[in-house]
PDB file of the backbone (N, CA, C, O) and the ligand in Angstrom, with CONECT records:
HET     ZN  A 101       1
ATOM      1  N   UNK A   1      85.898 103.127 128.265  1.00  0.00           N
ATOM      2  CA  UNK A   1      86.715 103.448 127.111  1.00  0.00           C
ATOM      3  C   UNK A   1      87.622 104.627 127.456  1.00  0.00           C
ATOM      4  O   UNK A   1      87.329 105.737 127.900  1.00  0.00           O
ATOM      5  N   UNK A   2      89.065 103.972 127.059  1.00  0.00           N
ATOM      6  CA  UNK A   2      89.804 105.718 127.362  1.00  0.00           C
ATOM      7  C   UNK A   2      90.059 106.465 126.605  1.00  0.00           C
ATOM      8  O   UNK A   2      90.784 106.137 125.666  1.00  0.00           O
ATOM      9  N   UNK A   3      89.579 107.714 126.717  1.00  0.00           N
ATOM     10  CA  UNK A   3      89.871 108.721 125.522  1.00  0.00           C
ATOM     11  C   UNK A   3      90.754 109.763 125.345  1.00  0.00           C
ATOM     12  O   UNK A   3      91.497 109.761 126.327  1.00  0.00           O
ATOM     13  N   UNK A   4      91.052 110.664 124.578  1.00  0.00           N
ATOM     14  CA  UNK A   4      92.210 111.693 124.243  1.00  0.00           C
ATOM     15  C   UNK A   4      91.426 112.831 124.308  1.00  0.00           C
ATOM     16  O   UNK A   4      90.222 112.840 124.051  1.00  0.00           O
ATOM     17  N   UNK A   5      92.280 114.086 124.748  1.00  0.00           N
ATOM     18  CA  UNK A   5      91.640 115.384 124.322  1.00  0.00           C
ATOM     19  C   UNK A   5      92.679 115.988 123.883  1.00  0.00           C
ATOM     20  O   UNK A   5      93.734 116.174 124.489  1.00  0.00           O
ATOM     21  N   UNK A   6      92.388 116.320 122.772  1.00  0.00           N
ATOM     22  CA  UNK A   6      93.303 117.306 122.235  1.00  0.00           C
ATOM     23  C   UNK A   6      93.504 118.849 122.575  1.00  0.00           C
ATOM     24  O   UNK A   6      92.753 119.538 123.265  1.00  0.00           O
ATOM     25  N   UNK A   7      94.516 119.188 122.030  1.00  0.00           N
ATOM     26  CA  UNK A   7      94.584 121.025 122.591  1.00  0.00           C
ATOM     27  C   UNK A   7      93.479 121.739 122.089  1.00  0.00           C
ATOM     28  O   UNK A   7      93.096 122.780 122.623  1.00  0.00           O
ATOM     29  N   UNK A   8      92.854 121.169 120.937  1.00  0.00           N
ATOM     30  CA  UNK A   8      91.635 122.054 120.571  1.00  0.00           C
ATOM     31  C   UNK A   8      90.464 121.225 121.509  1.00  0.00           C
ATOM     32  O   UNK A   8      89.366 121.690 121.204  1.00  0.00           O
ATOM     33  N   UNK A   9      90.370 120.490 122.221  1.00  0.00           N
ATOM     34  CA  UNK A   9      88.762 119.927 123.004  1.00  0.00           C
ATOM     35  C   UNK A   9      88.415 118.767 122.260  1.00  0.00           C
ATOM     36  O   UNK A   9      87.598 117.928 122.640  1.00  0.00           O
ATOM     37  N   UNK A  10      89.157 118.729 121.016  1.00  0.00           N
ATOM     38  CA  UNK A  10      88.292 117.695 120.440  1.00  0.00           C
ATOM     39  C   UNK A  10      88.891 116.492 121.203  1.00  0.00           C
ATOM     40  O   UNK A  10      90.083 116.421 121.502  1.00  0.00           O
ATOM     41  N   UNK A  11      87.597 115.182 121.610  1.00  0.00           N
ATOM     42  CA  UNK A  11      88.098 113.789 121.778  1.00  0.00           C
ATOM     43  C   UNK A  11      87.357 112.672 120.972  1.00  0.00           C
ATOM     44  O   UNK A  11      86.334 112.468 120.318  1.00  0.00           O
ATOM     45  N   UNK A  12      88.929 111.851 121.587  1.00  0.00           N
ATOM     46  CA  UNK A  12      88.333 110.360 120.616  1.00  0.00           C
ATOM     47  C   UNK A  12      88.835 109.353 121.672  1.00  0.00           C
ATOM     48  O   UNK A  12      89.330 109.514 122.787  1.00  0.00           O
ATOM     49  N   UNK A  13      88.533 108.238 120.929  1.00  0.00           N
ATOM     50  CA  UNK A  13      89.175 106.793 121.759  1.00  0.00           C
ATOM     51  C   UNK A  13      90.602 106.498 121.551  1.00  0.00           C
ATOM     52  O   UNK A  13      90.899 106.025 120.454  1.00  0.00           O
ATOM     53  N   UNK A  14      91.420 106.669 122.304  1.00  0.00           N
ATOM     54  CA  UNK A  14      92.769 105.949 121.983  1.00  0.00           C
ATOM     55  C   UNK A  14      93.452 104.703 121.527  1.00  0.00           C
ATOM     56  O   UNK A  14      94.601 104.395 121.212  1.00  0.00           O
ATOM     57  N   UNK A  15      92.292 104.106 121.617  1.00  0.00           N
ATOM     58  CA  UNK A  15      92.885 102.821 120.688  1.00  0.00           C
ATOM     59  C   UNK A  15      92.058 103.304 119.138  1.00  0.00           C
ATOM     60  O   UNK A  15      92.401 102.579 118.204  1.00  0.00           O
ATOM     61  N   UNK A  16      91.333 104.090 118.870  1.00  0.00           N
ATOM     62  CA  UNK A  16      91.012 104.617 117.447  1.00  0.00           C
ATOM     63  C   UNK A  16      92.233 105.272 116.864  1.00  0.00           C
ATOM     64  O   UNK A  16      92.433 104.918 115.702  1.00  0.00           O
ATOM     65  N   UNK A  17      93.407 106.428 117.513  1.00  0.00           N
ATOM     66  CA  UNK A  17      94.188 106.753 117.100  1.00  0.00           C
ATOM     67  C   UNK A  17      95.338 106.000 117.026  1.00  0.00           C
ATOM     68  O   UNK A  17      96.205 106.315 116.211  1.00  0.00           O
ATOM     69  N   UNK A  18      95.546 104.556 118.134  1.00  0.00           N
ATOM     70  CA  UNK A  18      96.191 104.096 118.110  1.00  0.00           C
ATOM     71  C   UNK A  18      96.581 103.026 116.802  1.00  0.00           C
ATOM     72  O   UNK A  18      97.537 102.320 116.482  1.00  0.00           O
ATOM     73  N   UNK A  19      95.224 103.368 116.264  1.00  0.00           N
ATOM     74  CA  UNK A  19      95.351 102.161 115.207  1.00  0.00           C
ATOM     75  C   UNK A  19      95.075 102.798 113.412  1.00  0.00           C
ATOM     76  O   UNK A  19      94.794 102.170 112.391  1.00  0.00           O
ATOM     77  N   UNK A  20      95.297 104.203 113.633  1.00  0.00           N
ATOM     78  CA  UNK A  20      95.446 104.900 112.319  1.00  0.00           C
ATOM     79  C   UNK A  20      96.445 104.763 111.669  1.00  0.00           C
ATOM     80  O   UNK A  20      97.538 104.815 112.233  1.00  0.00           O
ATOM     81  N   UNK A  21      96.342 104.549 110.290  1.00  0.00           N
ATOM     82  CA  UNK A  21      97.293 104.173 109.229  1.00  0.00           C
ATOM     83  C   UNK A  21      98.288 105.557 109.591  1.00  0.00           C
ATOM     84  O   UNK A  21      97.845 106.500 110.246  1.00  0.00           O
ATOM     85  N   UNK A  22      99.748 105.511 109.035  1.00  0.00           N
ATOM     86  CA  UNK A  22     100.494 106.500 109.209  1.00  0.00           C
ATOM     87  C   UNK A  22     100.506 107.219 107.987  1.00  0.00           C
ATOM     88  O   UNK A  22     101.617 107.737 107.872  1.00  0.00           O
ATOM     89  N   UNK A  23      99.806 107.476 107.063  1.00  0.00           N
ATOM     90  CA  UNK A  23     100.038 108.193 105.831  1.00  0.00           C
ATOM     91  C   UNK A  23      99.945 109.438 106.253  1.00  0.00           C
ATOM     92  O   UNK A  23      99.285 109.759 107.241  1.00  0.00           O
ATOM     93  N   UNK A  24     100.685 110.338 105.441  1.00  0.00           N
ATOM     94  CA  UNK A  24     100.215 111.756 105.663  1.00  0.00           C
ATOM     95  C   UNK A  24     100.040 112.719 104.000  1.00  0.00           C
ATOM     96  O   UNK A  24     100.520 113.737 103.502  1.00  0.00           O
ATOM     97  N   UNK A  25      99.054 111.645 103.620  1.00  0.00           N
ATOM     98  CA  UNK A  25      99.001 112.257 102.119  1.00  0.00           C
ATOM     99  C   UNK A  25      97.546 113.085 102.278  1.00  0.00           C
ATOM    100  O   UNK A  25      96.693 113.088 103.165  1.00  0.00           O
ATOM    101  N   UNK A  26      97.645 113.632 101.277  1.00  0.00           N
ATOM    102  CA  UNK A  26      96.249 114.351 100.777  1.00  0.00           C
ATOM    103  C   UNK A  26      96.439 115.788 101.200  1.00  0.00           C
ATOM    104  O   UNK A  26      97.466 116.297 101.650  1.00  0.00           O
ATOM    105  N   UNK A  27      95.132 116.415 100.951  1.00  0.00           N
ATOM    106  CA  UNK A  27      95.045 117.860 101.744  1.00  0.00           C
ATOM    107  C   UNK A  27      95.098 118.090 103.403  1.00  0.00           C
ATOM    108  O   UNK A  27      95.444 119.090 104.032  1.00  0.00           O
ATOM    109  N   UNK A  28      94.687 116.962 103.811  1.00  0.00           N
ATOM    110  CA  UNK A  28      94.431 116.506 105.411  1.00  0.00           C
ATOM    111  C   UNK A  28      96.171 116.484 105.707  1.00  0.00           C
ATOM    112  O   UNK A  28      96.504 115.852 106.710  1.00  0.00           O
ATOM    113  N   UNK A  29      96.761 116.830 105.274  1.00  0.00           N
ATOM    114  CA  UNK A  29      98.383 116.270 105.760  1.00  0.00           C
ATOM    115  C   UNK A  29      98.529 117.008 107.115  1.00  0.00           C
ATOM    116  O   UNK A  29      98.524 118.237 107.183  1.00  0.00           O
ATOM    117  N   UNK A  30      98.654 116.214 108.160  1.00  0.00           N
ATOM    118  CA  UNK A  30      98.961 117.051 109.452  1.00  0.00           C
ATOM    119  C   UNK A  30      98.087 117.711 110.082  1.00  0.00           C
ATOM    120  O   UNK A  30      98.403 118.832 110.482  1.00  0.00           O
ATOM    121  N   UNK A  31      96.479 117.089 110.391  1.00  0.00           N
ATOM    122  CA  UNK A  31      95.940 117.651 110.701  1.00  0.00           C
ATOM    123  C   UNK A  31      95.507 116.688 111.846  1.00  0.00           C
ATOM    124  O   UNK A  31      95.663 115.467 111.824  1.00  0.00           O
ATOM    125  N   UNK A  32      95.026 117.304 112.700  1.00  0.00           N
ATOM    126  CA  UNK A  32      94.456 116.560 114.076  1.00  0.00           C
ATOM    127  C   UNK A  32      93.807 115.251 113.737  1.00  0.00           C
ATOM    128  O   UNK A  32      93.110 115.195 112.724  1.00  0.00           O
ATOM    129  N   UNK A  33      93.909 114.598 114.205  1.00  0.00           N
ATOM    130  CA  UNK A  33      93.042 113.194 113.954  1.00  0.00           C
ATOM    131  C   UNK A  33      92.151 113.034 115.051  1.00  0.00           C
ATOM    132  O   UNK A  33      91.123 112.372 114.902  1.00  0.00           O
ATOM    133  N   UNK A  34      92.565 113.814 116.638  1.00  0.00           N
ATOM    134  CA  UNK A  34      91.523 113.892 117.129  1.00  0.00           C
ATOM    135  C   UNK A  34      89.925 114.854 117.061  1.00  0.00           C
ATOM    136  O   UNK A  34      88.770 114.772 117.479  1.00  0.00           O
ATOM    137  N   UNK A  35      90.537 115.489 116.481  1.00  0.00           N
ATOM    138  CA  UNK A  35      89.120 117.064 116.008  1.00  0.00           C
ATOM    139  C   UNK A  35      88.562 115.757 114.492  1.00  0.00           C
ATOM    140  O   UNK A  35      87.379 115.646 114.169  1.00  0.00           O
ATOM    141  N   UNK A  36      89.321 115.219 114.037  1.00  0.00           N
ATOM    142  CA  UNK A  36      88.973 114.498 112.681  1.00  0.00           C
ATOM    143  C   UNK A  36      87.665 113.849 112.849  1.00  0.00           C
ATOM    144  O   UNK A  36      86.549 113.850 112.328  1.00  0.00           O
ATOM    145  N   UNK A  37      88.516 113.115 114.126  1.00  0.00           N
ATOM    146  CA  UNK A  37      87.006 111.835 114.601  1.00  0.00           C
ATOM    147  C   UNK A  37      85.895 112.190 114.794  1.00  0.00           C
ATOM    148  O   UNK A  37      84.846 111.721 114.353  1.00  0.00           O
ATOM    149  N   UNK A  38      86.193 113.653 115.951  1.00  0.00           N
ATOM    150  CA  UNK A  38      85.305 114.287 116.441  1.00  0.00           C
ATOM    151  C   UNK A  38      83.982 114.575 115.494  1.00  0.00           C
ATOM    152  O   UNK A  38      82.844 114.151 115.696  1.00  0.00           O
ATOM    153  N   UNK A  39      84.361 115.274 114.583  1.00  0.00           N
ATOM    154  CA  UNK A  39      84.244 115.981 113.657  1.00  0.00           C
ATOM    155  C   UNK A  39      83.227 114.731 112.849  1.00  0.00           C
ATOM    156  O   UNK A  39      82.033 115.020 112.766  1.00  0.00           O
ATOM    157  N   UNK A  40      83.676 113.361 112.258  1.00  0.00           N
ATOM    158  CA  UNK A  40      83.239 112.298 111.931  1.00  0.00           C
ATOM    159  C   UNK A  40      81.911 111.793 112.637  1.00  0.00           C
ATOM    160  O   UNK A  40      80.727 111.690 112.315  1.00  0.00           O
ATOM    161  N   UNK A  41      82.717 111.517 113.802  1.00  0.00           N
ATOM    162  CA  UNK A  41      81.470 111.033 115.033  1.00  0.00           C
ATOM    163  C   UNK A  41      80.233 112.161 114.920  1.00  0.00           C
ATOM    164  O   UNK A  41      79.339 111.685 114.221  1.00  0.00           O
ATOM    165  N   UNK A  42      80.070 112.835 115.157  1.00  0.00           N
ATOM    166  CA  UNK A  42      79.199 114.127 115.143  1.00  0.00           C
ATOM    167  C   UNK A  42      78.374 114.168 113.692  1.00  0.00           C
ATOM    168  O   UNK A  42      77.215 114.518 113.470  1.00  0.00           O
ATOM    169  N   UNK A  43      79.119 113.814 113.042  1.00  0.00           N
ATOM    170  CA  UNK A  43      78.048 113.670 111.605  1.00  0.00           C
ATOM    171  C   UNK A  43      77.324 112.837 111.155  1.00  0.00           C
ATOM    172  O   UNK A  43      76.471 112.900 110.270  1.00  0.00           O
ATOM    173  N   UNK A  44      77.803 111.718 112.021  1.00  0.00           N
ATOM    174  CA  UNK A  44      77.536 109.935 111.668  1.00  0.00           C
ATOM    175  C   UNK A  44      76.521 110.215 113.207  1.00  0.00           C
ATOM    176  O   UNK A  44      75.631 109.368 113.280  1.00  0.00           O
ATOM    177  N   UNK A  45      76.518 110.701 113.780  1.00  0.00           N
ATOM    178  CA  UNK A  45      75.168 110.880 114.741  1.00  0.00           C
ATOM    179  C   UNK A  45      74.179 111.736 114.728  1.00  0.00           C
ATOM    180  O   UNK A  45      73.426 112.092 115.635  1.00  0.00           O
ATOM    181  N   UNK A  46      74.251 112.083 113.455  1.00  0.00           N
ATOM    182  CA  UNK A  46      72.899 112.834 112.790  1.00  0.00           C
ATOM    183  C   UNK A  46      71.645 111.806 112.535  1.00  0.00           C
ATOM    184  O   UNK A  46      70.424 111.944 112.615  1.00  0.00           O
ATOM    185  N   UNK A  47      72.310 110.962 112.269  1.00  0.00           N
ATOM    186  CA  UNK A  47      71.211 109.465 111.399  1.00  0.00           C
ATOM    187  C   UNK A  47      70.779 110.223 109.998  1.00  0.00           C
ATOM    188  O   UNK A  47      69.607 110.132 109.633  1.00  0.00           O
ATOM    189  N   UNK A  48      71.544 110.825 109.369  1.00  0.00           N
ATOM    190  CA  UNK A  48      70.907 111.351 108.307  1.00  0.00           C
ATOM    191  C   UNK A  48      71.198 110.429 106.847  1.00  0.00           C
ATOM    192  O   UNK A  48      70.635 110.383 105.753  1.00  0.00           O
ATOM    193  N   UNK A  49      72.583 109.619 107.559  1.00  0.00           N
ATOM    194  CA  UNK A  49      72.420 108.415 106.431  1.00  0.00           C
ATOM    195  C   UNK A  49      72.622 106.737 106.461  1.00  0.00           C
ATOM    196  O   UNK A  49      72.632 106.464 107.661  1.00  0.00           O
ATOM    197  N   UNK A  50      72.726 105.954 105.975  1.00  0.00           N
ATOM    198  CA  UNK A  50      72.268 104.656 106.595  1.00  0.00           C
ATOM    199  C   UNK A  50      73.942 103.918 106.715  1.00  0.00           C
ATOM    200  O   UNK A  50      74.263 102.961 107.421  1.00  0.00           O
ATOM    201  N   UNK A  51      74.446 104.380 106.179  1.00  0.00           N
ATOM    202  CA  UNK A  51      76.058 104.067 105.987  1.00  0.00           C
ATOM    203  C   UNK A  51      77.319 105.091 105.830  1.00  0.00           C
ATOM    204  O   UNK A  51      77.103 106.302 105.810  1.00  0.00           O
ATOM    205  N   UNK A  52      78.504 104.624 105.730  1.00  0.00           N
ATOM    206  CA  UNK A  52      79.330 105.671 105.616  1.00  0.00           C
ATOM    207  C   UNK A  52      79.396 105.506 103.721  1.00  0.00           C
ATOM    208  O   UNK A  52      79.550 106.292 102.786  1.00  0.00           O
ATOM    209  N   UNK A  53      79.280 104.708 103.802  1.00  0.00           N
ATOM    210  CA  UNK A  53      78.871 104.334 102.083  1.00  0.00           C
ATOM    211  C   UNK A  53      78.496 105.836 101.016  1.00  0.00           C
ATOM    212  O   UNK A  53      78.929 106.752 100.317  1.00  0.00           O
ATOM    213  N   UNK A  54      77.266 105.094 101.645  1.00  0.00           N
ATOM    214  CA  UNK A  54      76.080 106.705 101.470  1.00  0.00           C
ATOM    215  C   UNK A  54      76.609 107.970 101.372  1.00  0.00           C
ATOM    216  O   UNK A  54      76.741 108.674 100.371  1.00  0.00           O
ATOM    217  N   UNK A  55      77.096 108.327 103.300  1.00  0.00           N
ATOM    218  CA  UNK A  55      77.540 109.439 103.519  1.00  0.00           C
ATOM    219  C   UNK A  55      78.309 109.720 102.186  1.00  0.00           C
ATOM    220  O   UNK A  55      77.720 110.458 101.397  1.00  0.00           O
ATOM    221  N   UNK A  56      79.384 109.301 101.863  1.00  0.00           N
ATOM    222  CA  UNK A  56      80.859 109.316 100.746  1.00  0.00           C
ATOM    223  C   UNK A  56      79.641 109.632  99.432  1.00  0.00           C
ATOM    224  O   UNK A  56      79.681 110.815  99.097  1.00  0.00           O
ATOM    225  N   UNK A  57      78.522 108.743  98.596  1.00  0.00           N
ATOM    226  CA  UNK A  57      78.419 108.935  97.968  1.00  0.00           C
ATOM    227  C   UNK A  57      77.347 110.414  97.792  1.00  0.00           C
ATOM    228  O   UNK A  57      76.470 110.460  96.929  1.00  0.00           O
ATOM    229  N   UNK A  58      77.532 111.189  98.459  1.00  0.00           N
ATOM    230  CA  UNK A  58      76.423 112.472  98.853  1.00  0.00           C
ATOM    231  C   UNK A  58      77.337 113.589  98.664  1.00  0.00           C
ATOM    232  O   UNK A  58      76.859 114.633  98.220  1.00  0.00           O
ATOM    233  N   UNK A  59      78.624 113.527  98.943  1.00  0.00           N
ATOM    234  CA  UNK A  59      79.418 114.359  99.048  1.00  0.00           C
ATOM    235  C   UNK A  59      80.414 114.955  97.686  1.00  0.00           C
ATOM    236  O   UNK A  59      81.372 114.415  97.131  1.00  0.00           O
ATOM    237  N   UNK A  60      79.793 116.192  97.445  1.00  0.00           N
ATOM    238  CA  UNK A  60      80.220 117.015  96.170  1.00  0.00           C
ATOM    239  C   UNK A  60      81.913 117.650  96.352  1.00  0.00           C
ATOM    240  O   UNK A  60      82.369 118.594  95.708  1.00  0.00           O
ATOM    241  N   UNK A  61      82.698 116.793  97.468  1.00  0.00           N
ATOM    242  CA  UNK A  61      83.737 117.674  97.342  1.00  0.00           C
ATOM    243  C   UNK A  61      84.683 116.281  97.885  1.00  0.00           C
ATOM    244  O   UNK A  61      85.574 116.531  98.696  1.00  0.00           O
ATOM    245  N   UNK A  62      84.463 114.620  97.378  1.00  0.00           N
ATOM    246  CA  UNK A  62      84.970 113.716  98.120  1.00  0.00           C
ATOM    247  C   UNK A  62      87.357 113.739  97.711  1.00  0.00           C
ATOM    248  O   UNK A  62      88.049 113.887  96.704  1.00  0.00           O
ATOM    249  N   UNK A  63      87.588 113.537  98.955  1.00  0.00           N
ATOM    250  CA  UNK A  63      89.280 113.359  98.604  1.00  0.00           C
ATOM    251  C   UNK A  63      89.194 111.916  98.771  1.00  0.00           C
ATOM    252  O   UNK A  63      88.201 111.533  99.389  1.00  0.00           O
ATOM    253  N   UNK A  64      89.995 111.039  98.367  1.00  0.00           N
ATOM    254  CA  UNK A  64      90.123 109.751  98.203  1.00  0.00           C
ATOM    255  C   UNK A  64      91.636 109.751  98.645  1.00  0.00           C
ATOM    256  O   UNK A  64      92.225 110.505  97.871  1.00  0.00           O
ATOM    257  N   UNK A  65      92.464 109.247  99.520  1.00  0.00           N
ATOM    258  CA  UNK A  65      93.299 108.886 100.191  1.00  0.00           C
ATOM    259  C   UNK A  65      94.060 107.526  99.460  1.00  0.00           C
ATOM    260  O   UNK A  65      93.503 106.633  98.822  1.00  0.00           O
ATOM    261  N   UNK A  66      95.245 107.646  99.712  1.00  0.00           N
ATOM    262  CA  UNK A  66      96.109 105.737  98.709  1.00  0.00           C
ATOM    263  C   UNK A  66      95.484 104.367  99.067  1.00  0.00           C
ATOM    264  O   UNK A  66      95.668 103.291  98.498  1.00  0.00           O
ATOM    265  N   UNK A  67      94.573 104.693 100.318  1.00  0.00           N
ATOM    266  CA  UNK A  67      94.253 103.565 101.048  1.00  0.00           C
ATOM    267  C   UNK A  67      93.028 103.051 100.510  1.00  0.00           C
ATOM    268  O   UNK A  67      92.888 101.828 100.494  1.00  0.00           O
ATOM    269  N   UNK A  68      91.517 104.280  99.772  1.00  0.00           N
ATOM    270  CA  UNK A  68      90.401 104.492  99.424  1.00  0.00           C
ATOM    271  C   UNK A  68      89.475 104.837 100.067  1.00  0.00           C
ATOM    272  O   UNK A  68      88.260 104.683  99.941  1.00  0.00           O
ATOM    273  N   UNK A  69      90.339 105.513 101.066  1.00  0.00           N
ATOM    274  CA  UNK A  69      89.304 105.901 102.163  1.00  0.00           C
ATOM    275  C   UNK A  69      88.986 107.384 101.549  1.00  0.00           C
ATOM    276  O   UNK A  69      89.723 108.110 100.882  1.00  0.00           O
ATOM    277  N   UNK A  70      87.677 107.588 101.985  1.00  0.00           N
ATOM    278  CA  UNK A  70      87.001 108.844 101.665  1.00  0.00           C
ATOM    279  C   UNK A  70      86.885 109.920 102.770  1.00  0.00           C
ATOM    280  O   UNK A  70      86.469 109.524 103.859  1.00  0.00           O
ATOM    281  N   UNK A  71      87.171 111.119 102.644  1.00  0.00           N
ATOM    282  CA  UNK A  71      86.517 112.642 103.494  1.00  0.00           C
ATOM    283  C   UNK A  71      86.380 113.471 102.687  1.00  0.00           C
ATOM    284  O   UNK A  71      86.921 113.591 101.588  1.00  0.00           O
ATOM    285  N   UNK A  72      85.194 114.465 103.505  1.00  0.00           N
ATOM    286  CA  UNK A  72      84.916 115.526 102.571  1.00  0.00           C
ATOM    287  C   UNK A  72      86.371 116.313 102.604  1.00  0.00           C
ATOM    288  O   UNK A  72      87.383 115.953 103.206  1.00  0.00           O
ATOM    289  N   UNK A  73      86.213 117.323 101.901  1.00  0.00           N
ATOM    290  CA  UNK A  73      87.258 118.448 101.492  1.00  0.00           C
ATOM    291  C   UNK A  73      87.022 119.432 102.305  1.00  0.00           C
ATOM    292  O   UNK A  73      87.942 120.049 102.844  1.00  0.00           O
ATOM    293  N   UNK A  74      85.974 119.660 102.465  1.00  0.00           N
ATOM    294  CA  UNK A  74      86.056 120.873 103.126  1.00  0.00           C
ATOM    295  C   UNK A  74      86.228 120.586 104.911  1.00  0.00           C
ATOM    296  O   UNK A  74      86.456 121.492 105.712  1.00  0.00           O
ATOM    297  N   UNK A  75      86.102 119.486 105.188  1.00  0.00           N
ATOM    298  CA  UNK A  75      86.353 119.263 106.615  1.00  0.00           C
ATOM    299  C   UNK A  75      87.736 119.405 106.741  1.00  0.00           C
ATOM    300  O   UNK A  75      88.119 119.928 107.787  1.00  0.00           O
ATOM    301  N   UNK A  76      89.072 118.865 105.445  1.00  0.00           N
ATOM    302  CA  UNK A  76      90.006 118.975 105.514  1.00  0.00           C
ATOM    303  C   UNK A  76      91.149 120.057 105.569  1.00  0.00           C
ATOM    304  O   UNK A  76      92.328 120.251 105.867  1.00  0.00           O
ATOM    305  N   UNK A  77      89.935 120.660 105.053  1.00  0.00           N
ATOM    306  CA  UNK A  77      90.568 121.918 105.069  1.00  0.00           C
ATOM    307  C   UNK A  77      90.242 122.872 105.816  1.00  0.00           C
ATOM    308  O   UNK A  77      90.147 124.038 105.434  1.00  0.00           O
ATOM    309  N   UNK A  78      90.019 122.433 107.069  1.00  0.00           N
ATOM    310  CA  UNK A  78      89.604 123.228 108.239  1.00  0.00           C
ATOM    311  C   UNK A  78      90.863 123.494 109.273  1.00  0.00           C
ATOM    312  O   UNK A  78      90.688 124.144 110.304  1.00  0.00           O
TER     313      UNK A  78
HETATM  314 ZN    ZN A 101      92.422 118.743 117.726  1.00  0.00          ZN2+
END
């Protein structure tokens, strides 16, 4: 798999970024998408929940995107 590193260290797969919607709405506007994943991946390898479902419905601070995709807030605003 080939991956990206960004100027901050964070990596992901390039066909993952290659295939991100182009919106740039929400609080997230302009923010790395590679630290994003990172950031994603790393939480979703806790096993602390059985879905991303789950994850979304646990979270006291969810942003909802035009698309319905869910992230926390406070990751976004990092
Ligand atoms: Zn980054």
């Amino acid at each position: 798999m080939n991956n990206e590193t960004c100027i901050h260290g964070g990596v992901s797969p390039i066909t993952l970024l290659s295939n991100l919607h182009h919106s740039q709405a929400g609080s997230g506007r302009h923010r790395c998408p590679t630290c994003a994943y990172e950031q994603g991946f790393n939480i979703g390898s806790t096993g602390n929940w059985k879905s991303y479902d789950e994850y979304c419905a646990s979270l006291v601070d969810p942003e909802v995107c035009q698309n319905g995709a869910i992230a926390p807030t406070y990751i976004l605003s990092i």
